[in-house]
MARBA-3410 file (N, C-alpha, C, O; in Angstrom, 1 decimal):
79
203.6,143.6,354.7,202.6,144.5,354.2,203.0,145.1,352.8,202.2,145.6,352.1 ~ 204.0,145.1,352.6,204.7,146.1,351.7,205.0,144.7,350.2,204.9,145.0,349.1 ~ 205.2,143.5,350.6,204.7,143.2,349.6,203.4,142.6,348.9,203.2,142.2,347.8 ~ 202.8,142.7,350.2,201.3,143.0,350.0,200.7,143.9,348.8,200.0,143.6,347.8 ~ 201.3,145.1,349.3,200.8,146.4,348.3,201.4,145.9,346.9,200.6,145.8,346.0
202.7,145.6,346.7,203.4,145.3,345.4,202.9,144.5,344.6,203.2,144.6,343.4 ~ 202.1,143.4,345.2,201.0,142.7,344.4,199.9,142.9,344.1,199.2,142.5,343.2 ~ 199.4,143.8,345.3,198.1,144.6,344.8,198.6,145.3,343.5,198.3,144.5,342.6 ~ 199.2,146.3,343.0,200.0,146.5,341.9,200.1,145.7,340.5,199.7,146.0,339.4 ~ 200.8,144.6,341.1,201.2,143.0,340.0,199.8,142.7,339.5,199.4,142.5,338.3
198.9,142.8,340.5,198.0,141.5,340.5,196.4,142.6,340.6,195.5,142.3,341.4 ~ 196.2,143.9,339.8,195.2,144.5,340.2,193.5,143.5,340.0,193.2,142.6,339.2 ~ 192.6,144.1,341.3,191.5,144.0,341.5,191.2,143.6,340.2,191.7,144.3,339.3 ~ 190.5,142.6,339.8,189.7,142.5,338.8,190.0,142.1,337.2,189.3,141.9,336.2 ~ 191.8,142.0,337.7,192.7,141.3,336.9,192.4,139.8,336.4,192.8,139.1,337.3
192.0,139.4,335.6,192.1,138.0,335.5,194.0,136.6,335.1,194.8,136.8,334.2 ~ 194.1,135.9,335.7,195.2,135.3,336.2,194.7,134.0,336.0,193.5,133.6,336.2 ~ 196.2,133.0,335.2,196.6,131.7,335.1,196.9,131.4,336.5,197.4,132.1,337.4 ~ 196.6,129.9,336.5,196.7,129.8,338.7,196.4,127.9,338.3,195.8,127.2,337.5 ~ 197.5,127.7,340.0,197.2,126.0,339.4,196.8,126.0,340.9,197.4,126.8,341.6
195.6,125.2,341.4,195.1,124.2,342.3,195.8,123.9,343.4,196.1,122.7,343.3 ~ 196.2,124.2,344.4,197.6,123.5,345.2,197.0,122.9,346.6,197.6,122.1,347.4 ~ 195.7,123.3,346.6,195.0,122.7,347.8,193.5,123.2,347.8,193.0,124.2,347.2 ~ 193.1,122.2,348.9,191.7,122.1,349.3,191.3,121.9,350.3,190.9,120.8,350.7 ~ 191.1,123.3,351.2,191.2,122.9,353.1,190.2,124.5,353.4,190.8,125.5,353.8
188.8,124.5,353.1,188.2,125.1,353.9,188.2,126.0,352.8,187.6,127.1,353.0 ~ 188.7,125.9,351.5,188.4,127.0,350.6,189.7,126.4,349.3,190.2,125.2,349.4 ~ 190.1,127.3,348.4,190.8,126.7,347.2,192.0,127.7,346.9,191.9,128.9,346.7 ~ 193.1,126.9,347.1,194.3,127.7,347.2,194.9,127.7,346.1,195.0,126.6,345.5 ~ 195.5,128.8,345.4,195.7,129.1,343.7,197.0,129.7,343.7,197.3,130.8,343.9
197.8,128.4,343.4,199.5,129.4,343.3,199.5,130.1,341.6,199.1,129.7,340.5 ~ 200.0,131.0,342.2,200.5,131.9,340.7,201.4,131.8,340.4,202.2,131.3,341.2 ~ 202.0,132.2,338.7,203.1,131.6,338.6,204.5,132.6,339.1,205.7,132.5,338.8 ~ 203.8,133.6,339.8,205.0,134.4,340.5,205.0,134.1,341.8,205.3,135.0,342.6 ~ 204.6,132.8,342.4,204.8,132.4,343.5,203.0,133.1,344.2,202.5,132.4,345.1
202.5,133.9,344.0,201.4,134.7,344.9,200.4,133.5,345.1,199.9,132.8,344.2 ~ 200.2,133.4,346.6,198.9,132.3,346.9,197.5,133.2,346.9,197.3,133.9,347.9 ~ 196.7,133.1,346.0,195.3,133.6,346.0,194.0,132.3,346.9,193.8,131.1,346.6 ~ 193.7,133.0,347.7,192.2,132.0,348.5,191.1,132.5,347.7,190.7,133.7,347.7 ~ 190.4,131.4,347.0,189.5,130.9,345.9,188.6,130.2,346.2,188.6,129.1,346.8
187.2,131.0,345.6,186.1,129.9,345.7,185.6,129.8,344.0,186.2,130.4,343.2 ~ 184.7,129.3,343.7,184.0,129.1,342.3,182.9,129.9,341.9,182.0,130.4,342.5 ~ 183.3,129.9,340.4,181.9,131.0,339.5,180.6,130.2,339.6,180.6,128.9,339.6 ~ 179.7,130.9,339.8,178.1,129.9,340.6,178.0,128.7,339.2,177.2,127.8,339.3 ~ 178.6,128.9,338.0,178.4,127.6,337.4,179.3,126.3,337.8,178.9,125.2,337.3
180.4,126.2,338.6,181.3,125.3,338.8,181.3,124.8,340.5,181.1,125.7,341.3 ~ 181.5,123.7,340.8,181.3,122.8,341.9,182.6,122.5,342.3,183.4,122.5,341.3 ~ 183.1,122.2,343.8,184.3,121.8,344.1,184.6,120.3,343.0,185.6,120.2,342.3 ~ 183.7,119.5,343.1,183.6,118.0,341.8,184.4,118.4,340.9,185.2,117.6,340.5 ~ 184.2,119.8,340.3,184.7,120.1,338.8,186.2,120.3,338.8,186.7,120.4,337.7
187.0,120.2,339.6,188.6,121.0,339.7,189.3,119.8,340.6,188.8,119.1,341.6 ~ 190.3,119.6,340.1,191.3,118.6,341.1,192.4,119.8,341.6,192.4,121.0,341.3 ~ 193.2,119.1,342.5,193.9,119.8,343.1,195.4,119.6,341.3,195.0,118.8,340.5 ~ 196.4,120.0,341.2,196.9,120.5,340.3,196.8,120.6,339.0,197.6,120.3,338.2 ~ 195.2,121.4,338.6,194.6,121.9,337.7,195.1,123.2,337.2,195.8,123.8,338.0
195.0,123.5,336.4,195.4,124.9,335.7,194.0,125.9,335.6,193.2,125.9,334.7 ~ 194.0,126.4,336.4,192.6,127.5,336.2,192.2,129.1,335.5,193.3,129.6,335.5 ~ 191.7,129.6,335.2,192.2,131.0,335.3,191.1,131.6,336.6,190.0,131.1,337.0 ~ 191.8,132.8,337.0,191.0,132.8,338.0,190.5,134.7,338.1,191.1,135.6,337.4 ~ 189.6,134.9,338.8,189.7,136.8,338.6,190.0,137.4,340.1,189.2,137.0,340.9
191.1,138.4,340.6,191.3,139.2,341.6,189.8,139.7,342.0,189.0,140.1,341.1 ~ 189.4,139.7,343.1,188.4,140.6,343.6,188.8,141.5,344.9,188.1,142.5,345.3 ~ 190.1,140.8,345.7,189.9,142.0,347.0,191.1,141.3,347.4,191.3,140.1,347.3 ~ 191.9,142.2,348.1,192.9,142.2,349.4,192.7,142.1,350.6,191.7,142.8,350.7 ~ 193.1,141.4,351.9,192.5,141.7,352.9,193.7,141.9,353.5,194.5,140.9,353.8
193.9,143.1,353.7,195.9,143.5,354.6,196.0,143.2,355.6,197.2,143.2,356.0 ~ 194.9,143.0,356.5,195.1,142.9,357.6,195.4,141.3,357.9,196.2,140.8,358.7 ~ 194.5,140.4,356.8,195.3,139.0,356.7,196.4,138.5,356.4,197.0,137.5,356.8 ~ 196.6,139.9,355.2,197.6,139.9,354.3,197.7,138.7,353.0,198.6,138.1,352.4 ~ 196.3,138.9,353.0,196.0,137.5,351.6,195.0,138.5,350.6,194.5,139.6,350.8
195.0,137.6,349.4,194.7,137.4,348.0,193.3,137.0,348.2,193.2,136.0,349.0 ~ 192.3,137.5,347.6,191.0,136.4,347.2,190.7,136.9,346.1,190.7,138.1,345.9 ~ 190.2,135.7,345.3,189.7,135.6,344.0,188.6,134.3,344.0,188.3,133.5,344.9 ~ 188.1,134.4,342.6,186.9,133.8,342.2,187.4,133.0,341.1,187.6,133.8,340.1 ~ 187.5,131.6,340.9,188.0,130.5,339.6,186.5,130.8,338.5,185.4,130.7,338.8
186.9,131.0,337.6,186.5,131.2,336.3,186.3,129.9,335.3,185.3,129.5,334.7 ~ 187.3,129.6,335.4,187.3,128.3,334.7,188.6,127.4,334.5,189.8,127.8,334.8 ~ 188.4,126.0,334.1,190.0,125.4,333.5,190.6,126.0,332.5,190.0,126.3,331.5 ~ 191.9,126.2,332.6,192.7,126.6,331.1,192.7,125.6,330.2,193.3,125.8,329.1
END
């Protein structure tokens, strides 16, 4: 939990973030380049079609869930 919080910190709400593609299983998994895995879905202009798995994206913070203890964000676009 506690490094939960420390990235809530790193990584605030609404922050936008460089992020590469690392998978595709029920949603879009976004490693950061400080190691943080963000769970990702797409801006209503972009389709799973549009992104491969080790793409470079940027993506934007929208919420913590502590009790999962995960990252979610919304992909913006390719870098």
């Amino acid at each position: 939990m506690e490094r939960l919080w420390r990235r809530g910190k790193r990584h605030p709400i609404g922050s936008r973030r460089q992020a590469m593609i690392a998978g595709k299983c029920g949603g879009v998994f976004c490693n950061l380049p400080d190691g943080t895995v963000c769970m990702c879905n797409y801006s209503y202009q972009h389709e799973d079609s549009d992104f491969l798995v080790g793409d470079t994206v940027i993506l934007v913070v929208q919420r913590y869930a502590e009790e999962k203890k995960q990252m979610y964000g919304k992909i913006l676009s390719k870098w």
